[in-house]
Each structure stands twice: as structure tokens, then as C-alpha cells.
N, CA, C, O and CB atoms as a CASP TS submission, in Angstrom:
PFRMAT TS
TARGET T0000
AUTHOR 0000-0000-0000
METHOD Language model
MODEL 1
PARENT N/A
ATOM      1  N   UNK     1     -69.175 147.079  38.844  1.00  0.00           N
ATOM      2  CA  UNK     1     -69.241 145.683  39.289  1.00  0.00           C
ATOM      3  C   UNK     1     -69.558 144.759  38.108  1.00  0.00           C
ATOM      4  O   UNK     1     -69.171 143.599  37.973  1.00  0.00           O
ATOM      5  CB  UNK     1     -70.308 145.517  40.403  1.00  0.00           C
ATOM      6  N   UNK     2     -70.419 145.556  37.180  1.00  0.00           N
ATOM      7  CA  UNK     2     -71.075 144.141  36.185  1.00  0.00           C
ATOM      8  C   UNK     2     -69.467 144.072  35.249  1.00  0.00           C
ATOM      9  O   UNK     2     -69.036 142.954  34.965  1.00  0.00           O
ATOM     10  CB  UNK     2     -73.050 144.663  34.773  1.00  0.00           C
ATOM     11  N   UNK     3     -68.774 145.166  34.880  1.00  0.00           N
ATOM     12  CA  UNK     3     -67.562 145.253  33.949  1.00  0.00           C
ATOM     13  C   UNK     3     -66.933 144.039  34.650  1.00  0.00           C
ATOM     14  O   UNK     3     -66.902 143.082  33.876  1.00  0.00           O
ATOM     15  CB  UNK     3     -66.591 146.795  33.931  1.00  0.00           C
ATOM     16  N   UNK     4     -66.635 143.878  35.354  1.00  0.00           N
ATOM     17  CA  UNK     4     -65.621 142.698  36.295  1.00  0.00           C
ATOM     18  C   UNK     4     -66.063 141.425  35.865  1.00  0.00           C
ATOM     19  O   UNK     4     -65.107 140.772  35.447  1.00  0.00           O
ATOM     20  CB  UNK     4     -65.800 142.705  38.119  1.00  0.00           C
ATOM     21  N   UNK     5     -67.269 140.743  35.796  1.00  0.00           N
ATOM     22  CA  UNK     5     -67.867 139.648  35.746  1.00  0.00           C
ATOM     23  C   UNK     5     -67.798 139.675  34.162  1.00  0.00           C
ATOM     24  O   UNK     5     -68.267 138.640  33.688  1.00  0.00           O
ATOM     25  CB  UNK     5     -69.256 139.566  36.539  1.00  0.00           C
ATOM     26  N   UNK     6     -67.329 140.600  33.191  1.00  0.00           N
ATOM     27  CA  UNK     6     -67.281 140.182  32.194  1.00  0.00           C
ATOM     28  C   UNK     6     -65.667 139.996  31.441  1.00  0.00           C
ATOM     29  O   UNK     6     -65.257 141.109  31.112  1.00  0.00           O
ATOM     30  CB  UNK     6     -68.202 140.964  31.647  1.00  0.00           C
ATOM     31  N   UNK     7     -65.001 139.249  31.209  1.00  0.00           N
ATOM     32  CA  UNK     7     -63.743 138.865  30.542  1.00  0.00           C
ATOM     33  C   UNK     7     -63.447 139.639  29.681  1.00  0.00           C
ATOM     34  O   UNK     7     -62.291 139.964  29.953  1.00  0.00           O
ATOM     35  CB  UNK     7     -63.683 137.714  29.995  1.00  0.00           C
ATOM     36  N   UNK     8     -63.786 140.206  28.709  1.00  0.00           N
ATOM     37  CA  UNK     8     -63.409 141.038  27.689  1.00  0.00           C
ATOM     38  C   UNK     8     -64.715 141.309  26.647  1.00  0.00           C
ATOM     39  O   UNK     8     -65.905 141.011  26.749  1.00  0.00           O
ATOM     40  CB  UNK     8     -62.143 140.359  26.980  1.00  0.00           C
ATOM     41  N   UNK     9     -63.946 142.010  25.601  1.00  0.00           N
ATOM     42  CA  UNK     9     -64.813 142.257  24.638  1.00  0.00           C
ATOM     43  C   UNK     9     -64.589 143.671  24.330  1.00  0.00           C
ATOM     44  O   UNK     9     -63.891 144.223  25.181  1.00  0.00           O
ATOM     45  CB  UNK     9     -66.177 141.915  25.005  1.00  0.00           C
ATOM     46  N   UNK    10     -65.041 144.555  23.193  1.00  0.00           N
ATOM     47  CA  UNK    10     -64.901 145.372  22.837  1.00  0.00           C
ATOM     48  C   UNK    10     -65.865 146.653  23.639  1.00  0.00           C
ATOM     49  O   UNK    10     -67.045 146.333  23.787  1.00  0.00           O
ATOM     50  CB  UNK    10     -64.947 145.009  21.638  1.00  0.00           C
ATOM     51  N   UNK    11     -65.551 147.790  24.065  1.00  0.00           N
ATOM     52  CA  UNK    11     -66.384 149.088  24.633  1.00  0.00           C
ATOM     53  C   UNK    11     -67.765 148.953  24.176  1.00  0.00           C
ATOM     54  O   UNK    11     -68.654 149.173  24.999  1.00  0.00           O
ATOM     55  CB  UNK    11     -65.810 150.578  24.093  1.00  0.00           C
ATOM     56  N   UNK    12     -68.115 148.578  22.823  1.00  0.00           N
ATOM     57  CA  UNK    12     -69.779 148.753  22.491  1.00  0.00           C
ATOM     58  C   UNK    12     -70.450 147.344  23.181  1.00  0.00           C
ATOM     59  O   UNK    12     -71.612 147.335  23.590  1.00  0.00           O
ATOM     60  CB  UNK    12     -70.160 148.816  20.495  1.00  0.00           C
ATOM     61  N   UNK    13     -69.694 146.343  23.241  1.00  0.00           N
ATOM     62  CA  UNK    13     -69.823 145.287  23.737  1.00  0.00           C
ATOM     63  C   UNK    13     -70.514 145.466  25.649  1.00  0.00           C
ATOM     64  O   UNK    13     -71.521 145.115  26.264  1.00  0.00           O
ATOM     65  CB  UNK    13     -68.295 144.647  23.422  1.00  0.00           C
ATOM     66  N   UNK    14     -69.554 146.027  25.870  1.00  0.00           N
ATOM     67  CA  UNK    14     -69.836 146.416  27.538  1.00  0.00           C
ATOM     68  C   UNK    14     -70.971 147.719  27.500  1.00  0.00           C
ATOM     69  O   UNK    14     -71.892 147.706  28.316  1.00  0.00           O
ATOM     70  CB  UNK    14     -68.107 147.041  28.464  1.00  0.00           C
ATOM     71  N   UNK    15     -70.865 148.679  26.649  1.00  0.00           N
ATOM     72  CA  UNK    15     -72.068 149.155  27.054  1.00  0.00           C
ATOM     73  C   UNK    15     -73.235 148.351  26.830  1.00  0.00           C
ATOM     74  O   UNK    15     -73.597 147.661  27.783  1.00  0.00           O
ATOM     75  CB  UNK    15     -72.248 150.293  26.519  1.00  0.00           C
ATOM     76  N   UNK    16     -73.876 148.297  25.806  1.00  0.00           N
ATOM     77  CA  UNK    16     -74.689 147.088  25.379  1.00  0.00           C
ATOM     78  C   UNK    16     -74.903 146.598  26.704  1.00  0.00           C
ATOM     79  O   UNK    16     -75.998 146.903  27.178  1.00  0.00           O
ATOM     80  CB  UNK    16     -73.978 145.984  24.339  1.00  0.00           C
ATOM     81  N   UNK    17     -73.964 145.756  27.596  1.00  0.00           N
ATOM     82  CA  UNK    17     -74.372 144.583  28.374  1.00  0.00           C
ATOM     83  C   UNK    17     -75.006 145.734  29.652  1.00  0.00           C
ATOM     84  O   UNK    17     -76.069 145.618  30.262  1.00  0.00           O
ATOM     85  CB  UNK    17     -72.864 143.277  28.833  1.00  0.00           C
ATOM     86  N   UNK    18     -73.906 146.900  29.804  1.00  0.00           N
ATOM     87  CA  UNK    18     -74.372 147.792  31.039  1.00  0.00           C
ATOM     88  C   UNK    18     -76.138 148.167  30.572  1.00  0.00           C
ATOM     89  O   UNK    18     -77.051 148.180  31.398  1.00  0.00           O
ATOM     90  CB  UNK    18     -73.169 149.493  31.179  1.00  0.00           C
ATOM     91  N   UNK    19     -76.269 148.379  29.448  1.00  0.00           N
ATOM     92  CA  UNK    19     -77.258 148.637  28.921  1.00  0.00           C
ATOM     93  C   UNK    19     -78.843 148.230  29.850  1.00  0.00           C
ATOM     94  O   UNK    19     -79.746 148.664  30.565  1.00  0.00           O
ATOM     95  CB  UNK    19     -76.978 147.982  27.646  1.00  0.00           C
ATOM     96  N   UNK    20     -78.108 146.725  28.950  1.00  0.00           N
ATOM     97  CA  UNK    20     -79.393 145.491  29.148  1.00  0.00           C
ATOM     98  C   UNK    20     -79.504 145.452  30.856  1.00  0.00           C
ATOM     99  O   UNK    20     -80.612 145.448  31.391  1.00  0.00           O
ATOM    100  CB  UNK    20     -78.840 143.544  28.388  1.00  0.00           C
ATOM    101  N   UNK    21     -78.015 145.419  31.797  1.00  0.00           N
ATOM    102  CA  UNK    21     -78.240 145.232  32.827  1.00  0.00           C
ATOM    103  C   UNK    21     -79.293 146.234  33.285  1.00  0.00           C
ATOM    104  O   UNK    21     -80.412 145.966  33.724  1.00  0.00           O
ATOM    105  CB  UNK    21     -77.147 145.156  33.411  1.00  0.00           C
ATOM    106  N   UNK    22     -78.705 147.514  33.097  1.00  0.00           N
ATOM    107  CA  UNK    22     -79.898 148.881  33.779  1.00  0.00           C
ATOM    108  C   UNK    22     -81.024 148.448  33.451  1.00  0.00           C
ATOM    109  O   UNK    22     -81.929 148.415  34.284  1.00  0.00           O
ATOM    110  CB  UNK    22     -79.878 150.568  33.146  1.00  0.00           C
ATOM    111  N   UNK    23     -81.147 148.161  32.583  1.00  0.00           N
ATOM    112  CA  UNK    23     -82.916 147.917  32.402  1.00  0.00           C
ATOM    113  C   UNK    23     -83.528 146.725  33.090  1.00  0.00           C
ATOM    114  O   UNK    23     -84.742 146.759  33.291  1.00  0.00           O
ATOM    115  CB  UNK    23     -83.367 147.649  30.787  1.00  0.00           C
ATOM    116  N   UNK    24     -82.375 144.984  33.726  1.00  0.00           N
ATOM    117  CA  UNK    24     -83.020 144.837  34.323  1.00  0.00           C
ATOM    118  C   UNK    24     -83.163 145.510  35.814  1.00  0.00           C
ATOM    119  O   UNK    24     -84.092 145.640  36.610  1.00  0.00           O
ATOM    120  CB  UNK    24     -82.948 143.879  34.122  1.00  0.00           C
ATOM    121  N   UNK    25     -82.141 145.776  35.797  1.00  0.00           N
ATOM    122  CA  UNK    25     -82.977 146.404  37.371  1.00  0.00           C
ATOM    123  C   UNK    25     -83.401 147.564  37.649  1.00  0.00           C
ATOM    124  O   UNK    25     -83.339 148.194  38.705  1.00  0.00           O
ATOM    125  CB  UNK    25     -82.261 146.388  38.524  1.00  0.00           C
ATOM    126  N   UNK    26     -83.937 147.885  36.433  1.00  0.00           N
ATOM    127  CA  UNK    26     -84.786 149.220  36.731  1.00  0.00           C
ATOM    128  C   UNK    26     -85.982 148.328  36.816  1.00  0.00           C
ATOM    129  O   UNK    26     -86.759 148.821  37.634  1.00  0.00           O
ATOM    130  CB  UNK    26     -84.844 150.625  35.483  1.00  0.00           C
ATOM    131  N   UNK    27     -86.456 147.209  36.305  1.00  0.00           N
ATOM    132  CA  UNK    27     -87.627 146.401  36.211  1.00  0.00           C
ATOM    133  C   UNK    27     -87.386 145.547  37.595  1.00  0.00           C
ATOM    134  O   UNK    27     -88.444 145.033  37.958  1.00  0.00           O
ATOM    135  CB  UNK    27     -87.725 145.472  34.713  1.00  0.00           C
ATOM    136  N   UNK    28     -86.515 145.319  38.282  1.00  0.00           N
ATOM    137  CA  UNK    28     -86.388 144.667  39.679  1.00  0.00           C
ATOM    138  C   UNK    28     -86.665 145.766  40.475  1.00  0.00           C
ATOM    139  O   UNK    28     -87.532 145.345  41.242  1.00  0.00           O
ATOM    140  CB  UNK    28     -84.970 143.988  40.066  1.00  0.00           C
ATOM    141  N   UNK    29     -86.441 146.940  40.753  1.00  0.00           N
ATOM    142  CA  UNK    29     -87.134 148.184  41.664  1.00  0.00           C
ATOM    143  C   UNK    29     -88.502 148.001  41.216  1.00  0.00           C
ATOM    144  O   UNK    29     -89.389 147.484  41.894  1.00  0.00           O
ATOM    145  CB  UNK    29     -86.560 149.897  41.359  1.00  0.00           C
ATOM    146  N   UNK    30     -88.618 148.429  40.096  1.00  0.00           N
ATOM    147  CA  UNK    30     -90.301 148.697  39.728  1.00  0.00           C
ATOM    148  C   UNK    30     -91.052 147.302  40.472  1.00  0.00           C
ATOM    149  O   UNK    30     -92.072 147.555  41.113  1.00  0.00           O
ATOM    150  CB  UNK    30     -90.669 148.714  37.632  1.00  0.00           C
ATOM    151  N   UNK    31     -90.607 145.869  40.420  1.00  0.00           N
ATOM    152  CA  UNK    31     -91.276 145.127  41.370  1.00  0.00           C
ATOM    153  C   UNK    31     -91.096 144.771  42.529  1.00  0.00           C
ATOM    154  O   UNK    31     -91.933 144.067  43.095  1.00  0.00           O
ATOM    155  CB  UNK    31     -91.449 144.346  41.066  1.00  0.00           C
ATOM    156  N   UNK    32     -89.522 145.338  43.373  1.00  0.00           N
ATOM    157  CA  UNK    32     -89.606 145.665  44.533  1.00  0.00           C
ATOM    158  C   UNK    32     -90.519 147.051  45.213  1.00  0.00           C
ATOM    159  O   UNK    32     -90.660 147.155  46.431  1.00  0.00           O
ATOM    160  CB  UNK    32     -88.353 145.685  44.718  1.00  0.00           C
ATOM    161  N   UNK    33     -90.990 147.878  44.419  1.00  0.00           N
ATOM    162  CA  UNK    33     -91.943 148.852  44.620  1.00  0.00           C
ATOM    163  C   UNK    33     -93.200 148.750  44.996  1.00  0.00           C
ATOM    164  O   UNK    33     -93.855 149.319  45.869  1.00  0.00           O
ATOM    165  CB  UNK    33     -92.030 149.398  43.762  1.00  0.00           C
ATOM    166  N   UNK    34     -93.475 147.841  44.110  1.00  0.00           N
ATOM    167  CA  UNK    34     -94.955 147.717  43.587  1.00  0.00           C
ATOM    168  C   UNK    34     -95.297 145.979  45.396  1.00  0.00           C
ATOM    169  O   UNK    34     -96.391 145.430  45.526  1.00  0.00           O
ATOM    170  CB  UNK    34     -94.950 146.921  40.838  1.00  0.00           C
TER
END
């Protein structure tokens, strides 16, 4: 889903962003948890 919302760019580019995304919402569970 996040690949779609992004226009282009190079493979290190999109991981990177998949990256940053996982981490925020590994930090949006951790405060839907808590």
C-alpha cells in the first residue's frame, strides 16, 4: 500500500521509505498497546 502513494524513485529509495514507515507503526502499536 505505502509503494502506491509513492510516484517513483529508485528501489533503495522505497525501501528506505518502507523502512521509516515500519518503524512508524511499530511506534503506533506500541501506543495503541500501552
Amino acid at each position: 500500500m505505502l509503494m502506491t502513494l509513492k510516484g517513483g524513485g529508485s528501489e533503495e529509495e522505497d525501501s528506505e521509505s518502507i523502512d521509516q514507515a515500519n518503524k512508524l507503526v511499530k511506534k503506533n502499536v506500541e501506543i495503541w498497546k500501552t
